[in-house]
C-alpha positions as CSV (number, residue, x, y, z in Angstrom):
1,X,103.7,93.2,139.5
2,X,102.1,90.5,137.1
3,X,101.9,87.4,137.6
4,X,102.6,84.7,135.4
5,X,100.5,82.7,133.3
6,X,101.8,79.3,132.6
7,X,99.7,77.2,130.3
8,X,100.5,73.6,130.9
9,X,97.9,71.7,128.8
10,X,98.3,73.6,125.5
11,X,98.4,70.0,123.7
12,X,96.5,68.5,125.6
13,X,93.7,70.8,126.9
14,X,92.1,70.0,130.0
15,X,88.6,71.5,129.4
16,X,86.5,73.1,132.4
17,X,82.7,72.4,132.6
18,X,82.0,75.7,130.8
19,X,84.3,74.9,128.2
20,X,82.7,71.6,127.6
21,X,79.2,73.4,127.9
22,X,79.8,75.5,125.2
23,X,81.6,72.6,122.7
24,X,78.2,70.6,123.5
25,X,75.9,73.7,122.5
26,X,78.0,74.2,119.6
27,X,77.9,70.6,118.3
28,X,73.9,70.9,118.8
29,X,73.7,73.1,116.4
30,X,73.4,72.8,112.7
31,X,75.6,75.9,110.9
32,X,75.1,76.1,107.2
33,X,78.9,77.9,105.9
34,X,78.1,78.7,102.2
35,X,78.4,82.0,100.3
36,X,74.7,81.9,99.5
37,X,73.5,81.5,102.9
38,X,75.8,84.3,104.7
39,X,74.5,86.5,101.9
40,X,70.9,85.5,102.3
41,X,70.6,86.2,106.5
42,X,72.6,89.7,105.9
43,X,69.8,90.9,103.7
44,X,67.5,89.7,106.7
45,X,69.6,91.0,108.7
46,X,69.6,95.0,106.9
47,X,66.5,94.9,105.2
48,X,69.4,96.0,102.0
49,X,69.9,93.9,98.8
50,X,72.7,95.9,97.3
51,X,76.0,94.8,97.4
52,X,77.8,96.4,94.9
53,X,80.3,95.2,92.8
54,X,80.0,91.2,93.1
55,X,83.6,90.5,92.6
56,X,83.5,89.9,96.2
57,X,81.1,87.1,95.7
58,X,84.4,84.2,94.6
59,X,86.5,85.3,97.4
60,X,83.5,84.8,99.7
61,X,82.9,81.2,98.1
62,X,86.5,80.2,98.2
63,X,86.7,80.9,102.3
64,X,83.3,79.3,102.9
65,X,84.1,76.1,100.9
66,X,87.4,76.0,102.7
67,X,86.2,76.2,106.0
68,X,83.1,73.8,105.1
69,X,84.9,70.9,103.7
70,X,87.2,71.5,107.4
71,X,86.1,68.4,109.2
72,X,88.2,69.4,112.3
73,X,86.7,72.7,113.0
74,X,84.2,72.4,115.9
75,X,80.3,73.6,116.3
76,X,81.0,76.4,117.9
77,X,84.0,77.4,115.7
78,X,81.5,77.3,112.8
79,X,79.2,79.2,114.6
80,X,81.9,81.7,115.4
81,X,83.0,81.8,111.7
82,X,79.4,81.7,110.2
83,X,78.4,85.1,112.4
84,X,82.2,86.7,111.3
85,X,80.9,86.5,107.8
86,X,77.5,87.3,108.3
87,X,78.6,90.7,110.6
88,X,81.0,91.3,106.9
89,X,78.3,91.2,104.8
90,X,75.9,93.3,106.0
91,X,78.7,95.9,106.8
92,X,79.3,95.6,103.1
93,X,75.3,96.1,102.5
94,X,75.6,99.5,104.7
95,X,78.5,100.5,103.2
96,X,77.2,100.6,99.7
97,X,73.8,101.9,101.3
98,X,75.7,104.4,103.1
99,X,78.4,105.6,99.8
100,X,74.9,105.2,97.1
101,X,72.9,107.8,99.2
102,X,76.0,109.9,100.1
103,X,78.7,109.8,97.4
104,X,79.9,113.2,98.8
105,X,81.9,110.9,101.0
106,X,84.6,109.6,98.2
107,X,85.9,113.3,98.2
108,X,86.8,113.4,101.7
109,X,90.7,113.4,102.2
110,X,92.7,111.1,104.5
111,X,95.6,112.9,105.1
112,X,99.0,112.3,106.4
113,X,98.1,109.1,108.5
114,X,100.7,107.8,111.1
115,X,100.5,104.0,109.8
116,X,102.2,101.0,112.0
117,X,103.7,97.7,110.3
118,X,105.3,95.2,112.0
119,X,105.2,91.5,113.0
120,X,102.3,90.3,114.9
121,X,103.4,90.4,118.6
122,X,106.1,92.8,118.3
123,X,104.7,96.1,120.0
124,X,102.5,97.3,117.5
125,X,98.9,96.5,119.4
126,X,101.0,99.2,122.6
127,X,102.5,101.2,120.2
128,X,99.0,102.0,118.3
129,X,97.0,102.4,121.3
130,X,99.6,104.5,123.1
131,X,99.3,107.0,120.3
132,X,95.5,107.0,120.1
133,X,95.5,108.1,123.6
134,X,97.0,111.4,122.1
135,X,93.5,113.5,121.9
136,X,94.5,115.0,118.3
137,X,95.0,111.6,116.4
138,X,92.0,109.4,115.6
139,X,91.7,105.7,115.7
140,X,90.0,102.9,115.4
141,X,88.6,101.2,118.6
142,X,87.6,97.4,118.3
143,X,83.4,97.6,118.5
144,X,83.7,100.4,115.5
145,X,85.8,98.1,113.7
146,X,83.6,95.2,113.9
147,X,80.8,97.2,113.0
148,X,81.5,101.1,111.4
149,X,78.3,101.7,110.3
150,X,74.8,101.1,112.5
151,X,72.4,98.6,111.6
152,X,69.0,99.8,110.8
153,X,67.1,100.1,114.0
154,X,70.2,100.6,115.9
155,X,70.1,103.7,118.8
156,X,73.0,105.6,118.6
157,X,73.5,107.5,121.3
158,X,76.1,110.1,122.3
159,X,77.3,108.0,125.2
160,X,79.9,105.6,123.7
161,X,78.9,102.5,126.0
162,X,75.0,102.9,124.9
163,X,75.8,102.3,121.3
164,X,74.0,98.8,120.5
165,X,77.5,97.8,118.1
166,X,79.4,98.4,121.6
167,X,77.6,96.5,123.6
168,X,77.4,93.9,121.5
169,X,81.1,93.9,121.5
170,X,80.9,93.6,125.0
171,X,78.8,90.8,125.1
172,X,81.8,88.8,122.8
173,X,84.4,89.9,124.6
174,X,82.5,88.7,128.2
175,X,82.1,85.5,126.3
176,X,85.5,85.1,125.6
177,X,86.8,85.5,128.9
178,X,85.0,83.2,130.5
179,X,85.2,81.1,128.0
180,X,88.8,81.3,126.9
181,X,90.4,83.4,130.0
182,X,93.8,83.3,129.2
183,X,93.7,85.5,125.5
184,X,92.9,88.5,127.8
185,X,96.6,88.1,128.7
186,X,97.6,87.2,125.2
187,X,95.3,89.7,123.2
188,X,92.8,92.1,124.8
189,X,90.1,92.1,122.7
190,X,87.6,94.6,124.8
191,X,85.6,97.4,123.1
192,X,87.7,100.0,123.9
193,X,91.1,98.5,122.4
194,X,92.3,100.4,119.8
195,X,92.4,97.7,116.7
196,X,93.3,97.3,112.9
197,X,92.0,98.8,110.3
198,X,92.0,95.3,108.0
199,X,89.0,94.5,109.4
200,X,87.6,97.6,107.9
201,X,88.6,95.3,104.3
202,X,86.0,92.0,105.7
203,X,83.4,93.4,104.3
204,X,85.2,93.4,100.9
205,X,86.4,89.5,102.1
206,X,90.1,90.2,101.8
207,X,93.0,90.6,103.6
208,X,95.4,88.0,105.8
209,X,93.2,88.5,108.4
210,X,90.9,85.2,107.7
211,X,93.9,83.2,108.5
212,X,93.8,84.1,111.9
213,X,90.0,82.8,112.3
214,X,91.4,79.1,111.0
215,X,93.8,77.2,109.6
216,X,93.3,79.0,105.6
217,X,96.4,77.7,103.2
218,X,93.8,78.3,99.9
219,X,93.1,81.3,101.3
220,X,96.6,82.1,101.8
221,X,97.7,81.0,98.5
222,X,94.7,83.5,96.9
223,X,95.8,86.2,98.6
224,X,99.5,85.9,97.5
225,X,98.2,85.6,94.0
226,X,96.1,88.8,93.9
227,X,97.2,92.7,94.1
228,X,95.9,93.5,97.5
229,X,95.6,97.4,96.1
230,X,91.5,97.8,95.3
231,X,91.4,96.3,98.8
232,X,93.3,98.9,100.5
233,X,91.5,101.6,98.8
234,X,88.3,99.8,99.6
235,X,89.5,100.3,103.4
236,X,90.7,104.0,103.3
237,X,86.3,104.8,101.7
238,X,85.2,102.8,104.7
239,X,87.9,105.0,106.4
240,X,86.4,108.4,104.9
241,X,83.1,107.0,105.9
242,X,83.9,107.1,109.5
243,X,85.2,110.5,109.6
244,X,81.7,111.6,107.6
245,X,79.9,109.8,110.4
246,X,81.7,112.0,113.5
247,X,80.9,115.4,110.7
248,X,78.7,116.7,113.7
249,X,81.4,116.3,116.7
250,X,84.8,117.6,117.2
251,X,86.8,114.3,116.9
252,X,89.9,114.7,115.1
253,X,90.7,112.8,111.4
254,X,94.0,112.5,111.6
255,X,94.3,108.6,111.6
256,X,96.6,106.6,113.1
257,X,96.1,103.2,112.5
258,X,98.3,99.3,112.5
259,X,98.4,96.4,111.0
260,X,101.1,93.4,110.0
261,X,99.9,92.6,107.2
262,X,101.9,95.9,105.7
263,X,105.0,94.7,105.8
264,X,104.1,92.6,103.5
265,X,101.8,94.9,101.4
266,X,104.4,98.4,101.8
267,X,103.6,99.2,98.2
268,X,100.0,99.0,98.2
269,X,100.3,100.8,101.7
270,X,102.0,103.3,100.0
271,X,100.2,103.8,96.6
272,X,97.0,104.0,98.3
273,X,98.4,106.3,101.2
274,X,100.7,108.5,99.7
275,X,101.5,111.2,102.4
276,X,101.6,108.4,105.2
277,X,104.2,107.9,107.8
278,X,104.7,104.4,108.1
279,X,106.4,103.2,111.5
280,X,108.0,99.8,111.2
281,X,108.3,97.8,114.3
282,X,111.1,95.0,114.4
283,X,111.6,92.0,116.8
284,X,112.8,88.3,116.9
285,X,110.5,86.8,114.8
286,X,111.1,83.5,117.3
287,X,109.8,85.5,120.1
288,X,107.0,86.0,117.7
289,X,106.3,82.9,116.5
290,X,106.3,81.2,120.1
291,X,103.2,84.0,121.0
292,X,101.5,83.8,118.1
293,X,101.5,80.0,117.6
294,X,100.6,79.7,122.0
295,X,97.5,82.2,121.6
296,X,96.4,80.4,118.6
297,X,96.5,76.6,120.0
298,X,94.7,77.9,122.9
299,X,92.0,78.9,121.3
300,X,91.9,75.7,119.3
301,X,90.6,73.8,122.4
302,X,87.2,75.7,121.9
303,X,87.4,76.1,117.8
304,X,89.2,72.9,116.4
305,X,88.9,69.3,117.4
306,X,92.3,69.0,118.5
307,X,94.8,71.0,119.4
308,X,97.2,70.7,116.2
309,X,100.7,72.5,117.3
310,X,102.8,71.1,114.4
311,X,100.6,72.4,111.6
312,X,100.4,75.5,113.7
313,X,104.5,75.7,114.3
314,X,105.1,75.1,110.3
315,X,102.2,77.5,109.3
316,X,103.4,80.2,110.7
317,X,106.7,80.3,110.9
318,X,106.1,80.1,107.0
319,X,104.1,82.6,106.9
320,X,106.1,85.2,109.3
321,X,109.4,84.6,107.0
322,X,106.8,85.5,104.2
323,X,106.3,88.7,105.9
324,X,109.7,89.5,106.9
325,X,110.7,88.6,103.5
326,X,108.5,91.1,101.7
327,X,109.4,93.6,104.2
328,X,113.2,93.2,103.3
329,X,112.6,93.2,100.0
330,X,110.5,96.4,99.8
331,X,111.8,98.6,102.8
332,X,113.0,101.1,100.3
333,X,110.0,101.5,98.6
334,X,109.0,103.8,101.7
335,X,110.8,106.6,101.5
336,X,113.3,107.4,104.5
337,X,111.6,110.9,104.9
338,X,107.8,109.4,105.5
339,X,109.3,106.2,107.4
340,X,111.0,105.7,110.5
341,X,112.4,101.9,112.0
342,X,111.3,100.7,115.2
343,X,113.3,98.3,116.9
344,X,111.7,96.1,119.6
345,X,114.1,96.3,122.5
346,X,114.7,100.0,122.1
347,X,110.9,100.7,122.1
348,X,110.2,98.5,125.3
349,X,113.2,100.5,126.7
350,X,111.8,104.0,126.3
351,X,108.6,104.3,124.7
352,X,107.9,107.5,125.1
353,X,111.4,108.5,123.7
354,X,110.4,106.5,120.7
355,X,106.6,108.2,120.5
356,X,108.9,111.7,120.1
357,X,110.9,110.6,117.3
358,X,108.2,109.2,115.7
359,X,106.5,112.4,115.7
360,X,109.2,113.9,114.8
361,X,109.0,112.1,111.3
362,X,105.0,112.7,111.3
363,X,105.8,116.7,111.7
364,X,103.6,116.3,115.1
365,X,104.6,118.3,117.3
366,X,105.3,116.2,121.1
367,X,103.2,118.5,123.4
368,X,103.0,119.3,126.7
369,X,99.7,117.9,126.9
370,X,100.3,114.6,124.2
371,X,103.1,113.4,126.9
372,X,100.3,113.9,129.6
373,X,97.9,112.0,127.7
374,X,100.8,109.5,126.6
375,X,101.8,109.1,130.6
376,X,98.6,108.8,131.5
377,X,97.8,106.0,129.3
378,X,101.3,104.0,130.1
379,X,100.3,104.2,134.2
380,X,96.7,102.9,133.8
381,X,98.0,100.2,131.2
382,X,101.4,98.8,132.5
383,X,102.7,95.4,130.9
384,X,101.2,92.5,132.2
385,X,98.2,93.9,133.4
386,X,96.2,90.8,132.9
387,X,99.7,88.3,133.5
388,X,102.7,87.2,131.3
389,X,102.2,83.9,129.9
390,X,105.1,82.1,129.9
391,X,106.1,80.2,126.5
392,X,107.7,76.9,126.0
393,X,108.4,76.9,122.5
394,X,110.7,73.2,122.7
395,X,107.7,71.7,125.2
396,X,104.9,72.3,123.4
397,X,106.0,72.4,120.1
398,X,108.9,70.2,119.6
399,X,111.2,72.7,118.0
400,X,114.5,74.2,119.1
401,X,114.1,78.0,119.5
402,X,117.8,78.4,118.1
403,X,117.2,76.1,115.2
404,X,114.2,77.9,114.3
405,X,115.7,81.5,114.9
406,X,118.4,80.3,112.0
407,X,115.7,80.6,109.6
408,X,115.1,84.2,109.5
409,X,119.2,85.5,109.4
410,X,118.6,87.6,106.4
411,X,116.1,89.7,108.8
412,X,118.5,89.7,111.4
413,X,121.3,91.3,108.7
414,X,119.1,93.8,107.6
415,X,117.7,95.0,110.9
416,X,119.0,96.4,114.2
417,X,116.9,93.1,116.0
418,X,118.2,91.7,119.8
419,X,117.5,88.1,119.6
420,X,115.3,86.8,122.5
């Protein structure tokens, strides 16, 4: 059984000695956050100098002046943020390395992914990595995300675990834990997890997912503004790359991949992955909110100055009805056929009843030997493994879960969704 995990000093953090250890090492440190500089160490970094197309270069500017000119963001968080961009930019160095000597690559197909959208915290993270566990789908797990192509001088071995990018994944993820234990409980973030494929679009700086590495409202407001489409398809080459890469083994390229920034993005999704099946998960956004906000002013006791729940609450319940929103407004841009609706409650009630009629839409057939692999995966990864943290939404946050749930009744009206 798990055990709970209650957090009583989310406001307040009372910081342990290795906490305050790494805050000091982080403060002792000068971090230069400007586009020139990030671009400047990856060519260090690759021994490469060709980035490609350079439209890349504003959107790199506009997050690095953001984040500079933010006062409250720590040492260590700019230490955290500087190396997130640097890893980007030399991805993007080896990806145009990698597509200039081999342009073969463009022509392979992606065909007829298995693609997950749905709210952040709603099931998506088990639902994707209980389908990757099926041996004839292939997915995405978090060290090849960070890193999808070798840097020069990196050994890659056969062994999985000997690979330089995993261990260096390892080493973060170590890190984290001891410095931040409780996300293990929140959001495992080990190698192995099976992750989304927007980070494969960092390298092209885009996509929501810079909002989640701090507070980002120019950011946001530049992404609303632009069509996310010449992203996506930047994505799905880095996508093709990958499957060129494992040409010499007998992994499968039938993708199945996640990510919530979809529901937002269905007809980009769709335009750029035609013969997907897109799986839409659906819970109380409040339920939601409360986990995404709780991770996310955790982690602000080691990356902001203080811990800054109200901006946190109003962020992001802004930008989930934003989502939800979107979604609503374009569900029927995704053909019934090529989509299928996942509610929440009915998911955590029978998952692998779910997985069959989700194949069933994706014309995969439910083996014999998929439900063993399934099984297997759901008894060596039950819920809680790592503890349940236990949210206070009113307590920590100062807002009335009822009040707030009020907000999103035109999601409620549109979708089978159990409030929590």
């Amino acid at each position: 059984m798990s055990h709970a995990i209650h957090i009583d000093d989310l406001k307040e953090p009372v910081l342990t000695e290795e906490q305050k250890g790494v805050l000091a090492f982080g403060e002792a440190v000068s971090v230069e956050l400007s586009a020139d500089s990030i671009l400047t160490e990856a060519r260090s970094k690759t021994g490469m100098s060709d980035f490609g197309e350079d439209d890349f270069y504003e959107r790199l500017e506009l997050l690095t002046s953001e984040w500079n000119n933010d006062t409250m963001i720590t040492g260590i968080g700019r230490m955290s943020l500087h190396a997130k961009l640097v890893t980007f930019a030399s991805s993007r160095l080896l990806i145009q390395n990698t597509l200039k000597k081999h342009p073969e690559i463009l022509d392979i197909p992606i065909e007829k992914p298995i693609i997950v959208a749905g709210l952040p915290r709603s099931g998506t993270t088990h639902l994707l990595n209980l389908m990757a566990a099926d041996s004839r789908l292939r997915s995405l797990p978090l060290w090849e995300s960070y890193e999808p192509i070798p840097l020069p001088g990196d050994t890659v071995s056969d062994r999985t675990t000997e690979d330089p990018r995993y261990q260096r994944c390892a080493e973060q993820w170590q890190m984290m834990q001891q410095v931040t234990p409780h996300l293990a409980a929140m959001h495992p973030m080990n190698p192995d997890h099976i992750h989304e494929e927007l980070e494969l679009m960092g390298p092209d700086f885009a996509s929501y997912n810079f909002e989640w590495l701090c507070m980002s409202p120019r950011w946001r407001d530049h992404y609303y503004a632009t069509d996310q489409t010449t992203h996506y398809e930047y994505m799905k080459n880095v996508l093709k790359i990958l499957l060129w890469q494992q040409r010499q083994t007998d992994r499968p390229s039938r993708w199945v991949l996640k990510c919530p920034q979809h529901l937002e993005q269905l007809r980009a999704l769709k335009q750029v992955f035609p013969d997907a099946t897109v799986v839409m998960t659906h819970r109380d956004p409040v339920a939601v909110i409360q986990s995404t906000v709780t991770m996310l002013a955790y982690g602000q006791r080691i990356n902001r100055r203080r811990v800054e729940t109200k901006a946190l609450i109003d962020y992001w319940s802004d930008r989930i009805e934003h989502l939800l929103r979107a979604c609503v407004r374009d569900r029927n841009a995704v053909a019934p056929e090529c989509s299928i609706d996942v509610p929440f409650h009915q998911f955590m009630a029978d998952d692998m009843g779910m997985i069959e009629n989700i194949y069933a839409k994706a014309d995969l057939p439910f083996t014999e030997q998929a439900k063993t692999e399934l099984q297997s995966f759901i008894d060596n990864h039950p819920r809680g493994k790592h503890g349940q943290v236990v949210y206070h939404l009113q307590r920590d946050f100062d807002i009335d879960p009822e009040q707030l749930r009020k907000r999103f009744e035109f999601y409620f009206q549109t979708f089978p969704i159990v409030p929590e």
